[in-house]
C-alpha positions in Angstrom: 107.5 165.3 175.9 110.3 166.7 173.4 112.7 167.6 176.5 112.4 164.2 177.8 113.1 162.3 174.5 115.9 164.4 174.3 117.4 163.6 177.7 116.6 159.4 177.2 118.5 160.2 173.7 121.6 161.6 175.5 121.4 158.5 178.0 121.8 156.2 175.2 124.2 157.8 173.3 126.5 158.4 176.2 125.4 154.7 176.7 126.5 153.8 173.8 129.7 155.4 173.9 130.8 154.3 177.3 129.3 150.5 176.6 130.5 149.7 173.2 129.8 145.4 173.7 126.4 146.7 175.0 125.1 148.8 172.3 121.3 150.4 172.5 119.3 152.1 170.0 119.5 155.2 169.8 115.6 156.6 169.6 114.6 159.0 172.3 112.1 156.0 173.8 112.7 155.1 177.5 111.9 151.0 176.6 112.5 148.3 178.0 116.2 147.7 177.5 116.6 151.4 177.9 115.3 150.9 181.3 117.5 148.0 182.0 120.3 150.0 181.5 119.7 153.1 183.6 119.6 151.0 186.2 122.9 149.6 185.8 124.7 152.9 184.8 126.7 153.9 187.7 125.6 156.4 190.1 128.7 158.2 190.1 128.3 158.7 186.3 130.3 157.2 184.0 
C-alpha cells in the first residue's frame, strides 16, 4: 500500500506543479478529484 501512496503523491504534486489554477491536495489518497485529474493529465506526460 505504501508504494502506491507514494506514486498517487507524486501524481499530485507534479499535478500541482504543472496545474497551478487547479490545485489538489496533496495526501497520497487516489479520491475522487484525484481520479478526475489522472484522467485529464496528458498521455504524453506533462
Amino acid at each position: 500500500m505504501w508504494v502506491i501512496g507514494t506514486a498517487v503523491l507524486a501524481f499530485q504534486r507534479l499535478w500541482n506543479r504543472h496545474n497551478p489554477n487547479e490545485q489538489i491536495d496533496e495526501d497520497g489518497a487516489c479520491g475522487p478529484v484525484t481520479q478526475e485529474k489522472l484522467n485529464k493529465s496528458p498521455v504524453e506526460g506533462f
